[in-house]
C-alpha positions, 0 to 999 in steps of 0.5 A: 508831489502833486500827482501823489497828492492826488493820488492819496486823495483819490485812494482816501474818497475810495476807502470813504465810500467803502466804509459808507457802504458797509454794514454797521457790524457786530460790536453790539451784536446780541448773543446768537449772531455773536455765536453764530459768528464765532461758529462760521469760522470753527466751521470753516476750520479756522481754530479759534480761542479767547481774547482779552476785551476793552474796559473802557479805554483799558484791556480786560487783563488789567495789566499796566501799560498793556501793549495790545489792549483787548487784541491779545488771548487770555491763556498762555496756552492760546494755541494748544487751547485753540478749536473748532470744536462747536461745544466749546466754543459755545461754552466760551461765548455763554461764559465770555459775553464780552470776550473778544476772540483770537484764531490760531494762524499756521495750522489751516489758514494764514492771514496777510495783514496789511495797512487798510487803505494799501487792502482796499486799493488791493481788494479792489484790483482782485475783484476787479480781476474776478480773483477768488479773494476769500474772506477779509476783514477789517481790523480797526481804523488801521489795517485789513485782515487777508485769510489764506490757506497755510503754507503748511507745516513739513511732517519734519518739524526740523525743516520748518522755518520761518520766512523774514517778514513772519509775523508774530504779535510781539514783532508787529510794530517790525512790519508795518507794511505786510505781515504774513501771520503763520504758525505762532501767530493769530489774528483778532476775529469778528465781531471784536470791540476795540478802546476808543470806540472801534471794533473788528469787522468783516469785509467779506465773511468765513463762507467763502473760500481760503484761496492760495496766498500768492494769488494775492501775494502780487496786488497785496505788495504793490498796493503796500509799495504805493502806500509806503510812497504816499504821504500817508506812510511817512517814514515808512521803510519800503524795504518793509513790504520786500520779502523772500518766499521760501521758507 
């Protein structure tokens, strides 16, 4: 217990000083760096659309007992809508000013999320190792956001599958260790304003290049594993960062 205790609070001065560190972002960014955001991921190819925003401690959808406040898209056809088209998306962010944004996963890129101290520890076992991460993002006080490229979509829709631990947003609260976010799913984009005062930032930006996920399928799992023994992940099922790879 003791060198687990100590564990934990080393891992916790890592991820103070990171967040110490990091530039203050975008949650009152004004409306050409919002923009200009928004384009450098339509510019790396990742599709994006819009997303509900918090009222106060609310969502902007006014559904009672929403159960993802400002992290949800606005259409039901989020996916079909989702486009890197530069037009478009500057008509959303002029017509939208306090819309959040959403990027559809599984046609070009897909997202590893994990919970956040799990993807500092991880973050900095890959750098350390000169590993091309790609771009990461913090996604409020909880979780961090690992962009890959797809696994792909087979030109025969019938031989598609989806793995065990595929996450979708209806099935998130299933995977609290690692989430593969890929065809059906999306993640919220920076810069995003959260309830309670939080926001969705990035770590490291769209610039930089999608890597092949499982270069950093082996850090990701093994900082999940510390993190589902620590203190911190009481109650957490290790089963829950164990996954098989095929499709």
């Amino acid at each position: 217990m003791g060198a687990d205790s100590g564990r934990k609070r080393g891992t916790e001065g890592k991820i103070s000083q990171w967040l110490r560190r990091r530039p203050k972002q975008g949650t009152d960014a004004d409306g050409s760096a919002r923009l200009g955001m928004l384009l450098a991921v339509a510019d790396a190819g990742m599709p994006i659309s819009p997303a509900a925003h918090p009222l106060g401690h609310r969502c902007s959808c006014e559904r009672i007992g929403c159960p993802t406040p400002a992290r949800h898209p606005v259409s039901f056809a989020w996916q079909t809508q989702s486009t890197t088209d530069r037009a478009q998306i500057e008509r959303w962010a002029e017509g939208q000013p306090l819309a959040n944004f959403i990027t559809a996963t599984g046609m070009v890129h897909d997202v590893l999320d994990v919970p956040l101290s799990a993807g500092v520890n991880a973050l900095e076992r890959l750098t350390g190792r000169g590993i091309d991460v790609g771009p990461v993002a913090r996604s409020g006080d909880d979780r961090m956001l690992f962009f890959t490229a797809t696994r792909g979509t087979p030109e025969d829709e019938d031989e598609w599958w989806p793995c065990e631990l595929d996450s979708h947003p209806e099935t998130t609260d299933e995977h609290p260790g690692l989430r593969w976010h890929c065809r059906g799913s999306y993640v919220l984009l920076p810069p995003a304003r959260l309830p309670g005062d939080l926001d969705v930032q990035w770590v490291r930006g769209p610039e930089h290049p999608l890597p092949d996920p499982l270069t950093l399928l082996e850090a990701l799992t093994d900082a999940c594993a510390a993190y589902a023994d620590s203190d911190e992940a009481t109650g957490l099922d290790p089963a829950a960062v164990a996954w098989p790879l095929g499709r």
